[in-house]
TIMAR-473243 format. One record per atom (N, C-alpha, C): residue in three letters; x, y, z. Coordinates in steps of 0.02 Angstrom, whole numbers, plus 50000, padded with zeros to 5 digits. Atoms other than C-alpha are relative to their C-alpha. Layout:
<atoms>
alaXYZ/...
</atoms>
This chain:
<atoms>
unk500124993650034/unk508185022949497/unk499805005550048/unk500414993149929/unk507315034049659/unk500365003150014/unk499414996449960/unk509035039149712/unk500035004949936/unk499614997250038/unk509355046849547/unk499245006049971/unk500844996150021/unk507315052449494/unk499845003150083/unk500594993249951/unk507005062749685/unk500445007549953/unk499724993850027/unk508225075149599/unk499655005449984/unk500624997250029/unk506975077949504/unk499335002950006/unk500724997249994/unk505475081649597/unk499915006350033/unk499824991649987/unk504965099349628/unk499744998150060/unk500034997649949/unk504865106949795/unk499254998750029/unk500654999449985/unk503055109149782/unk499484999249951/unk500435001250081/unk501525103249671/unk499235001150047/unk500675000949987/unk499675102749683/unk499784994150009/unk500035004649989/unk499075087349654/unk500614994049973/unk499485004450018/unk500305070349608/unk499494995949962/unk500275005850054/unk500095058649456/unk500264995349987/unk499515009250022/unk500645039849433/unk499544997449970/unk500445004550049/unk499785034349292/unk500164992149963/unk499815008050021/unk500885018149259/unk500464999750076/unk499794999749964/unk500855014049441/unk500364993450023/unk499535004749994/unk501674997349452/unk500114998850076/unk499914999449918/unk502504996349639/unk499675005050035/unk500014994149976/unk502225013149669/unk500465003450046/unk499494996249947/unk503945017149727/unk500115007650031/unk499924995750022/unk503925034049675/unk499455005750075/unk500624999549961/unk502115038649771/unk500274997650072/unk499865001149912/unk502775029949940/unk500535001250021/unk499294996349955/unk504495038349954/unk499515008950015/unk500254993649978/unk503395053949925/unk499475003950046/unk500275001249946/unk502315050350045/unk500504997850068/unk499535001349930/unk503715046250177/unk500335005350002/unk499614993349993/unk504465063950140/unk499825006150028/unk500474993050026/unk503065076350130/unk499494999250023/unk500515000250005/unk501565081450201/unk499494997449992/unk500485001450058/unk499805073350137/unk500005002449948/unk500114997850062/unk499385077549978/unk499554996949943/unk500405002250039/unk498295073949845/unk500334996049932/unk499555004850038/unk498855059149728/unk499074996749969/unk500385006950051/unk498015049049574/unk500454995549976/unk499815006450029/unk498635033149561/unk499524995149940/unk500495001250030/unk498245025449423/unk500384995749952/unk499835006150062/unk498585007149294/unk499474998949957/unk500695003850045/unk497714997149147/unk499914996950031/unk500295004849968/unk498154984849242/unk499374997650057/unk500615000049959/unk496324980349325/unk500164995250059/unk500035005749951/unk497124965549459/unk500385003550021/unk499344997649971/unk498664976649517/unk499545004650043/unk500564996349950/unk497254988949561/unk499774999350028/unk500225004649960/unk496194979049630/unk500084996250048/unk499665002549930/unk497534973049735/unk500205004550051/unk500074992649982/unk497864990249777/unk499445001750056/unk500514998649967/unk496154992249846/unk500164996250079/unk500035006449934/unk495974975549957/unk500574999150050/unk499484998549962/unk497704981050028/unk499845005450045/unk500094993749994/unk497064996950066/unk499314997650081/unk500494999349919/unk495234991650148/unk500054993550024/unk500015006049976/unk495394971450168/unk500464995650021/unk499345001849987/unk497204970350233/unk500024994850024/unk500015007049958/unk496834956750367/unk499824994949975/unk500215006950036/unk495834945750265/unk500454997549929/unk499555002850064/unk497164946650131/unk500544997650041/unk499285001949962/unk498554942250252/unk499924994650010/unk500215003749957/unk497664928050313/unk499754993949919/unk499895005550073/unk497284919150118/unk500685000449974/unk499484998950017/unk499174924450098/unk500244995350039/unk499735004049955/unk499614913450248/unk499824991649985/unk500245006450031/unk498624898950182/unk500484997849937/unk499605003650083/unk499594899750008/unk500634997650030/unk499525002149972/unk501164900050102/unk500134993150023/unk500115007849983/unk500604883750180/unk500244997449956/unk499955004350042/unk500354876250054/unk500474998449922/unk499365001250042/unk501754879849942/unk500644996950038/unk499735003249967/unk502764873650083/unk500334991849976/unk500095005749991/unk502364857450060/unk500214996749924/unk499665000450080/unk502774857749849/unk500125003349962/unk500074995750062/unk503214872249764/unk500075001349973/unk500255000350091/unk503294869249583/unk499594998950001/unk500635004050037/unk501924858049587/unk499465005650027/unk500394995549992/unk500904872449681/unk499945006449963/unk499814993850046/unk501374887049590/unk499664999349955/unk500245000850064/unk500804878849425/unk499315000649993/unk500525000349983/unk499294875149508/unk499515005549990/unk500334992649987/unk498964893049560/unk499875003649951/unk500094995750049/unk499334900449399/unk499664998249943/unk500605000250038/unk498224891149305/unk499355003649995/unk500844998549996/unk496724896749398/unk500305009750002/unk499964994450032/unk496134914049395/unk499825004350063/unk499804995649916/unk496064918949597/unk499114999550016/unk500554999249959/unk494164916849603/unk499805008049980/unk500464992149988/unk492654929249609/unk500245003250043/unk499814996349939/unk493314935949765/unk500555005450007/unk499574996849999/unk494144951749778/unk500774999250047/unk499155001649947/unk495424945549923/unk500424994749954/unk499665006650008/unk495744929449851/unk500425002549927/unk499544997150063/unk496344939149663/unk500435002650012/unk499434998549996/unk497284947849756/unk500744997350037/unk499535004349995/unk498004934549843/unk500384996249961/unk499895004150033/unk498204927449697/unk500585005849949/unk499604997650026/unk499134939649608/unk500705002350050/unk499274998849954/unk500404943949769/unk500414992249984/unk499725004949970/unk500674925949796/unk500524998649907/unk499845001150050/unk501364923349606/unk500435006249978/unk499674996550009/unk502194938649603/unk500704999650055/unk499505001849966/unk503284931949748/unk500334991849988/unk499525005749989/unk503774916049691/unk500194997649920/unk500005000150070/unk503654916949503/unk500835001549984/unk499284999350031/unk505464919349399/unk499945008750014/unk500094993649978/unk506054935949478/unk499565005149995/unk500644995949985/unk504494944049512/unk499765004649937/unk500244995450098/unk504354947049306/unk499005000150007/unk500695001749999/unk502364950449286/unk500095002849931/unk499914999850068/unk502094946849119/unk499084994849954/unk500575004550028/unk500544940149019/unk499964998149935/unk499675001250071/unk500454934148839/unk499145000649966/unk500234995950035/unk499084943448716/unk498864995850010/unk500855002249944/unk497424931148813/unk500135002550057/unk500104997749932/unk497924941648956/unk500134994450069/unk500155004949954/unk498394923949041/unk500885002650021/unk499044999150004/unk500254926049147/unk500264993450008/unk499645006049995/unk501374914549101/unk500785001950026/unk499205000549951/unk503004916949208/unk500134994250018/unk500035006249971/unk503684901749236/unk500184999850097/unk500034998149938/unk504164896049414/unk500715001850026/unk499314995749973/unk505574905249521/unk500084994750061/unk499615007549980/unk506764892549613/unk500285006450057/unk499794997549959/unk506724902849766/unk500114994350059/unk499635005349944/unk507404893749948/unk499445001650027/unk500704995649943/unk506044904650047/unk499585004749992/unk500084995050019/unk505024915749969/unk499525002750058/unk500364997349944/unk504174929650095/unk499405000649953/unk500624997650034/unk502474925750024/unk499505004250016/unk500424996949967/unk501574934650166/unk500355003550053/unk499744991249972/unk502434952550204/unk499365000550064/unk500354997749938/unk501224954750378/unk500065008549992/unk499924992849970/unk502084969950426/unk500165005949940/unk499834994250072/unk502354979250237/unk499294999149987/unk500635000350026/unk500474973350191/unk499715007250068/unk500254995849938/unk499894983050365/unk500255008949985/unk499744992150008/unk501014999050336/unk499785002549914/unk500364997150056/unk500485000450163/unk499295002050000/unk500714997649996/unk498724998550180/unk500005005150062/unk500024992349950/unk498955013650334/unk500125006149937/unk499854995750048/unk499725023150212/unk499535001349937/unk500484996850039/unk498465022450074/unk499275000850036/unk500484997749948/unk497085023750210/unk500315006350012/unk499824992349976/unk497925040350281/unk500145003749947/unk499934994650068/unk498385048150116/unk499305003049946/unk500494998950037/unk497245056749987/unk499944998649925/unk499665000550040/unk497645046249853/unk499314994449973/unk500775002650034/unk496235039749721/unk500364993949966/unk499905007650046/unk496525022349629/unk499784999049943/unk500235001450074/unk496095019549471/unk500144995149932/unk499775005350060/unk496185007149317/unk499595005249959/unk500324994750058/unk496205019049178/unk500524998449961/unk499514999950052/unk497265020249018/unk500275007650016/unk499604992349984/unk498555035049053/unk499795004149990/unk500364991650032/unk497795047648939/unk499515001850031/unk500614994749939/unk496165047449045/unk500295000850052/unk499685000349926/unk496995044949209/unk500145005750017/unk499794995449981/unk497795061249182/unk499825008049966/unk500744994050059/unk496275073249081/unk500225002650079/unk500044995849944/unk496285082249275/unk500485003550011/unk499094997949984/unk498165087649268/unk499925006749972/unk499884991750032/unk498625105649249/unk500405003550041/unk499374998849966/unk499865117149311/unk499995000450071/unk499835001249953/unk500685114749450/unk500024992650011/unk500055007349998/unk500325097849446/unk500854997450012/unk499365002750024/unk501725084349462/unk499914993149972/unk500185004250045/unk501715069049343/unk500584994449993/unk499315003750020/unk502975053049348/unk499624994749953/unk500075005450047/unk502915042749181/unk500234993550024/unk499555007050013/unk503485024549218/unk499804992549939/unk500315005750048/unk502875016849042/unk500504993449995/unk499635005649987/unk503405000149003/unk500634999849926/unk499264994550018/unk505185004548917/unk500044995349938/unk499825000750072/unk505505003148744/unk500634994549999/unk499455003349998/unk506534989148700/unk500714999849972/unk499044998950019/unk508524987548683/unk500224998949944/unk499915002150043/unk508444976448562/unk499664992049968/unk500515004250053/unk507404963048473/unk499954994050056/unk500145007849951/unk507534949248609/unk499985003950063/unk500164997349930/unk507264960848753/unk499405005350018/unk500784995050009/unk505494966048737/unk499634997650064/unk500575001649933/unk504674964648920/unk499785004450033/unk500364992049987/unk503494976148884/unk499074996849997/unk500785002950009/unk501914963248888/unk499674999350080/unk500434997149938/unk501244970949050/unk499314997950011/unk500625003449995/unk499634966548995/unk499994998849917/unk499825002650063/unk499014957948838/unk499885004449939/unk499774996050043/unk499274971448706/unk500525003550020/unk499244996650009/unk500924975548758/unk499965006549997/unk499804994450020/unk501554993948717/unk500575001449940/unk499545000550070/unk502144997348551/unk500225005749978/unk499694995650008/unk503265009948467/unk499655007249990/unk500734995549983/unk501565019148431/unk500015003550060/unk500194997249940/unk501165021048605/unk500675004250037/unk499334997349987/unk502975026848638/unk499875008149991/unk499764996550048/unk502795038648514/unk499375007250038/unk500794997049982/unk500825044548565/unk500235002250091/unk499764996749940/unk501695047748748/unk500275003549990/unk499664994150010/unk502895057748681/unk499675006149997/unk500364994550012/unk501705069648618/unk499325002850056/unk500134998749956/unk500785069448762/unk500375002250080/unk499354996849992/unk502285073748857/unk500005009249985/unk499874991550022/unk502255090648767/unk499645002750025/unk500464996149972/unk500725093848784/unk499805002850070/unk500034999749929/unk500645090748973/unk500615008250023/unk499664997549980/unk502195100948963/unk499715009549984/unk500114993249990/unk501405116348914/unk499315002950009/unk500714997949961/unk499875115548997/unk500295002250066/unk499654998149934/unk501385118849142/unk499794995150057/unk500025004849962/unk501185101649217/unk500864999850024/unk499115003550007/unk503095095049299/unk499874994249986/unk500035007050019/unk503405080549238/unk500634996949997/unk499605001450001/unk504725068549257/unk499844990849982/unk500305009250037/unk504675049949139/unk500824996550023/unk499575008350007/unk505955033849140/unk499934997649942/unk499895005150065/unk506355024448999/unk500704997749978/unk499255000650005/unk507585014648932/unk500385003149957/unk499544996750053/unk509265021548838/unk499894999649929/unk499725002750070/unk509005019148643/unk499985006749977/unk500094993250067/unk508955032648479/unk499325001950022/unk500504999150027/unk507335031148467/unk499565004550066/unk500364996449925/unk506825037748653/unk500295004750004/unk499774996450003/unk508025049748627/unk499745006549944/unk500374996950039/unk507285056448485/unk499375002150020/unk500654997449968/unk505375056248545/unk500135007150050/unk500094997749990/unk505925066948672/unk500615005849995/unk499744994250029/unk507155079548600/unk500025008150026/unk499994994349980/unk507385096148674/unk499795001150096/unk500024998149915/unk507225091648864/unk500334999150020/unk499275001049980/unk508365088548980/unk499874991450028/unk500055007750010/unk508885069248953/unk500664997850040/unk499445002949968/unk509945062149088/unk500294992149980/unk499825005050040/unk510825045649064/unk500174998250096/unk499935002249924/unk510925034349235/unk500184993249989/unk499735007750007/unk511955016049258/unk499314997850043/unk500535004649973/unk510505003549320/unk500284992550014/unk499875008149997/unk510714984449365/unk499214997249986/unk500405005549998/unk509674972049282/unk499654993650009/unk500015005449941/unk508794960549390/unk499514995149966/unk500605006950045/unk507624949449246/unk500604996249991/unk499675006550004/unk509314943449178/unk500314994650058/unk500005008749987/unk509514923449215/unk500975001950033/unk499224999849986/unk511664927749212/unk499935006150027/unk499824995049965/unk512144938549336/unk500485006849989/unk499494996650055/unk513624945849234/unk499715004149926/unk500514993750050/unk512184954849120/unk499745004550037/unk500454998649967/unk511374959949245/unk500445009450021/unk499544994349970/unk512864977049274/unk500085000649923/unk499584998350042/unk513374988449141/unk499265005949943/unk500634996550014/unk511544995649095/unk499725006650013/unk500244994350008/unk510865012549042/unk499375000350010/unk500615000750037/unk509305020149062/unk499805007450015/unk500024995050022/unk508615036849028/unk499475003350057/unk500414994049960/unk507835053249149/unk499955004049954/unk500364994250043/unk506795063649058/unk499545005050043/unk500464994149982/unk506035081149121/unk499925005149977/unk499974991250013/unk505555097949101/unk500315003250075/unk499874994649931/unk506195104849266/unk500694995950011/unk499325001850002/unk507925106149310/unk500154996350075/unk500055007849944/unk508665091249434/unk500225007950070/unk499804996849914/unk508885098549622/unk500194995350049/unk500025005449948/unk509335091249784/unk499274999650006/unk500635003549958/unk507965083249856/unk499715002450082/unk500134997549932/unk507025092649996/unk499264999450018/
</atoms>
């Protein structure tokens, strides 16, 4: 999607908002383009954050319980995996977040998914080699959110982004309305996102929009996203889907750019 969403981002903003920050693709192309700048990153999720952090100030000591898991999945990994995802990573801020990298690299295509006790059940991913311990991407990330001016946060969107006002710039990446009745993998955390919350973004959407925030969201193609946001400019972009199991699903997929500001090159 990045190739098709920089279009979209204006020239120039005040501060930057990622309130459903997930990877944070969005935040580290715009940080490899531009200047410093002032950025709120920001999830519900409280372990993605948290991993966030310990990437940020405890890089080495996470590289180094990352190298241990590696070990030891080596040696069996189904029977380790299962292991891992029983438990719950420990009091320890490194080790949670070891614990959530290491399961996000070997789990069934790196789906993070939990079921409504907040426990994740992904089953296990039938990789050959998985790179459980990135060295040199853990190191350049944590530089990068060390050198940037970029705040962290586990908030629910709506607070995350009470500070926003014009000039601002704002990328939605909620967790996308589903296609259709068996393709709901929208349980991010355990209350999911429901047509409600769809709906309650939309209208926050507006509002943002004429407080003269930019803003530019994602979501997938249906009526119903089409409708919520009605009167902006709604692009339509092919995607490949990389959850489905058959590869031959995986091509042929829509999914929707929504903004108030009109697309540009990218400068």
């Amino acid at each position: 999607m990045l190739s098709n969403l920089k279009r979209y981002f204006p020239k120039s903003f005040d501060t930057y908002y990622e309130p459903f920050l997930g990877g944070g693709a969005v935040f580290f192309h715009l940080m490899h383009n531009r200047p410093r700048f002032n950025a709120v990153l920001s999830d519900v999720n409280r372990e993605l954050v948290e991993t966030y952090c310990v990437v940020k100030n405890q890089v080495e000591e996470l590289i180094e319980t990352l190298m241990n898991h590696e070990s030891e999945y080596k040696r069996d990994p189904r029977r380790y995996y299962y292991s891992v995802r029983t438990e719950s990573g420990g009091s320890d801020p490194v080790g949670r977040a070891a614990h959530l990298i290491f399961l996000n690299k070997t789990c069934y295509n790196g789906l993070y998914r939990v079921n409504k006790k907040g426990q994740f059940n992904v089953p296990f991913g039938r990789f050959k080699n998985p790179k459980i311990c990135d060295q040199r991407n853990l190191r350049t990330i944590s530089k990068v959110l060390v050198w940037s001016n970029a705040k962290l946060l586990s908030l629910d969107y709506q607070i995350a982004i009470r500070g926003s006002g014009r000039g601002d710039f704002i990328y939605f990446d909620p967790p996308y309305h589903p296609t259709s009745s068996t393709a709901n993998f929208t349980n991010y955390t355990g209350s999911g996102f429901s047509i409600e919350e769809q709906e309650q973004l939309g209208l926050l959407f507006r509002e943002l929009d004429e407080r003269g925030c930019q803003i530019v969201l994602s979501n997938s193609d249906t009526h119903k996203v089409r409708d919520i946001y009605e009167g902006y400019d709604i692009q339509t972009v092919e995607v490949l889907r990389a959850i489905s199991c058959r590869s031959n699903k995986r091509k042929g997929h829509t999914e929707l750019i929504i903004s108030n500001l009109d697309s540009h090159v990218f400068s």
